[in-house]
C-alpha positions in Angstrom: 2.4 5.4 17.0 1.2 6.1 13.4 -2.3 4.3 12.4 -2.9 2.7 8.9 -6.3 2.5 7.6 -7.8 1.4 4.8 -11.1 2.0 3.1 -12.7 -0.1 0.0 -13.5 2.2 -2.7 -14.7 -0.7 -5.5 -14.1 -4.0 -5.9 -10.7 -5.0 -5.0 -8.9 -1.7 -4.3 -8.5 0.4 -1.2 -7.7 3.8 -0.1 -4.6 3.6 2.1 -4.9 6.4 4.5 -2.1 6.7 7.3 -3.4 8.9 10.6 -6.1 10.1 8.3 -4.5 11.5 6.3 -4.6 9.5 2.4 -1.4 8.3 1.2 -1.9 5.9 -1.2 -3.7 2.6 -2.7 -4.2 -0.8 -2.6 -5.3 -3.5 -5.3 -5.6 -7.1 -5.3 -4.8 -8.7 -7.9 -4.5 -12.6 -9.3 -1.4 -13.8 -10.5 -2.6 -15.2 -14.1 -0.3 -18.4 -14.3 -0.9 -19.4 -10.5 -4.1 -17.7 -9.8 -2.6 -17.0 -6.2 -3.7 -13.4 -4.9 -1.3 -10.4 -5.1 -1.1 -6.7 -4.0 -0.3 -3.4 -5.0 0.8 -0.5 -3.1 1.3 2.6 -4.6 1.8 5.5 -2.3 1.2 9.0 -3.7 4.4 10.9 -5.5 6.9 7.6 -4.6 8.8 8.0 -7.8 9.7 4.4 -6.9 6.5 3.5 -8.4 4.2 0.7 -6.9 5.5 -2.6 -4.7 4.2 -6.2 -5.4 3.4 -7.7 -1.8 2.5 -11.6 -2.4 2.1 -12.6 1.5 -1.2 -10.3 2.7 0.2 -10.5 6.4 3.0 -8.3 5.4 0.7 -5.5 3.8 1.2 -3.1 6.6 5.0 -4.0 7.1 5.3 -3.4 3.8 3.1 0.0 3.7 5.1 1.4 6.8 8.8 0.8 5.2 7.6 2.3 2.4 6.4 5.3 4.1 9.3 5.3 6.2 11.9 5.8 3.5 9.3 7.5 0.8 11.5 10.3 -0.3 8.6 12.9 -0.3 6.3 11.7 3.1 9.1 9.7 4.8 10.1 13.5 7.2 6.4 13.2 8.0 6.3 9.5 8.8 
């Protein structure tokens, strides 16, 4: 089974690595009319561009179907 990693590079952002190998990032953010905590994943050549994931338990759901259907990585997935 495929393993996601992640590893902080600077406050609030992440290095999204997926069986070593670097696919992308991750930044929190703060919503600025509720002040609630966001993220953003942007995986590397998605044309689709970056995903807002609100719920942080679903960060790695959310990375792995986007990996999984990312028109460039998804045949390596």
């Amino acid at each position: 089974m495929p393993q996601l990693t992640f590893r902080d590079i600077g406050n609030q952002e992440a290095i999204i690595y997926h069986d070593g190998e670097a696919v992308g990032d991750l930044c929190r953010h703060r919503d600025p009319v509720t002040g609630a905590p966001f993220y953003l994943v942007c995986l590397t050549e998605d044309p689709r561009g970056q995903v807002r994931v609100d719920d942080r338990a679903r960060i790695r759901d959310t990375i792995t179907q986007r990996l999984t259907t990312h028109p460039l990585l998804g045949w390596r997935y």
